[in-house]
N, C-alpha and C positions, 0 to 999 in steps of 0.2 A: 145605413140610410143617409141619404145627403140630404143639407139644406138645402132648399132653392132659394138663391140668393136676388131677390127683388130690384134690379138697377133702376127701375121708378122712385124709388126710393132717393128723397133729397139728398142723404148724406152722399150720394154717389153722382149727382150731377151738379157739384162743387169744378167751378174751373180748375183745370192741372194748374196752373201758378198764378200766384199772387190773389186769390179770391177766397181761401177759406177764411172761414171765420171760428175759429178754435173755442171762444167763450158760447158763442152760439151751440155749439154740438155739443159743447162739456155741458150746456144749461140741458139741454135735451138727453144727454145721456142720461144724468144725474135724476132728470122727469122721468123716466123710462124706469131705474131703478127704484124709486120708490113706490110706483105701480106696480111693481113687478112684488116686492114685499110686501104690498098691501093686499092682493090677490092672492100671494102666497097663504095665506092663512085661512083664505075660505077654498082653493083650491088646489093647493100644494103647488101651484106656478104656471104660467103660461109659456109653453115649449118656443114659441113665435116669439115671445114675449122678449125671451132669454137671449132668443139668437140677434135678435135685433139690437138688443143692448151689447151682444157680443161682437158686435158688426162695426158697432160705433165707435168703441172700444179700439178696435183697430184699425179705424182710420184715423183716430184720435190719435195714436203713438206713432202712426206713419206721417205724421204732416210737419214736414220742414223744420216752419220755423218756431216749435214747441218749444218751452223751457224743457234743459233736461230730463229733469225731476219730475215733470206731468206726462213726459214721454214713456218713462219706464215707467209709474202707476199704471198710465194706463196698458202698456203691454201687460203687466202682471195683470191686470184684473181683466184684459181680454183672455189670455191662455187659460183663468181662475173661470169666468162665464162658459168659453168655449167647453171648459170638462162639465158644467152642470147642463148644458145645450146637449152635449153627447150621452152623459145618465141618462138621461130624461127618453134621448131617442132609444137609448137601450130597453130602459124600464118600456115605454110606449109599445116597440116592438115584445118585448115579450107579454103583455097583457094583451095585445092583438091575437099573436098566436094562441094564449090560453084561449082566449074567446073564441079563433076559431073552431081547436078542438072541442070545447064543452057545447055548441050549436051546432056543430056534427051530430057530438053525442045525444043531443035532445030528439035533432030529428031521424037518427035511425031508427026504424021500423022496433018495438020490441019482439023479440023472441022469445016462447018458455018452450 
């Protein structure tokens, strides 16, 4: 199952040169992370949630003119998000499927 990737989304109508603003996205990713931990606990995490911070992530390491060393954290911790975005769709889909066999199962007709 694919994300649908949101181009409304600010981080993606940054001018191609000289406009990003790297402390801006890193303050918002960093926002976005602790959300996503904080809701971790009462719901095991928000799939949306994940991707979006996984999004960030990678335009965070694609951008120019980064210091080395914030370029490669942030690739590792996009590819590290990107595998918990793909659990999650895995886990998702198979809890769909159960569901929908066990509401089959409820509404077929009994037999004796």
């Amino acid at each position: 199952m694919a994300i649908h990737i949101d181009r409304t989304d600010p981080i993606f109508q940054t001018p191609a040169q000289g406009g990003h603003q790297p402390e801006l996205m890193l303050s918002a990713v960093l926002h976005l992370m602790s959300h996503y931990t904080a809701s971790n606990d009462a719901d095991g995490g928000c799939i949306k949630l994940a991707a979006v911070i996984e999004r960030h992530l990678k335009a965070l390491a694609s951008l120019p003119d980064l210091a080395p060393v914030l370029s490669a954290t942030c690739q590792q911790l996009h590819e590290q998000w990107a595998a918990v975005v793909e659990r999650n769709l895995q886990q998702q889909e198979k809890t769909n499927f159960l569901g929908r066999i066990m509401a089959r199962a409820r509404s077929a007709p009994a037999t004796a």
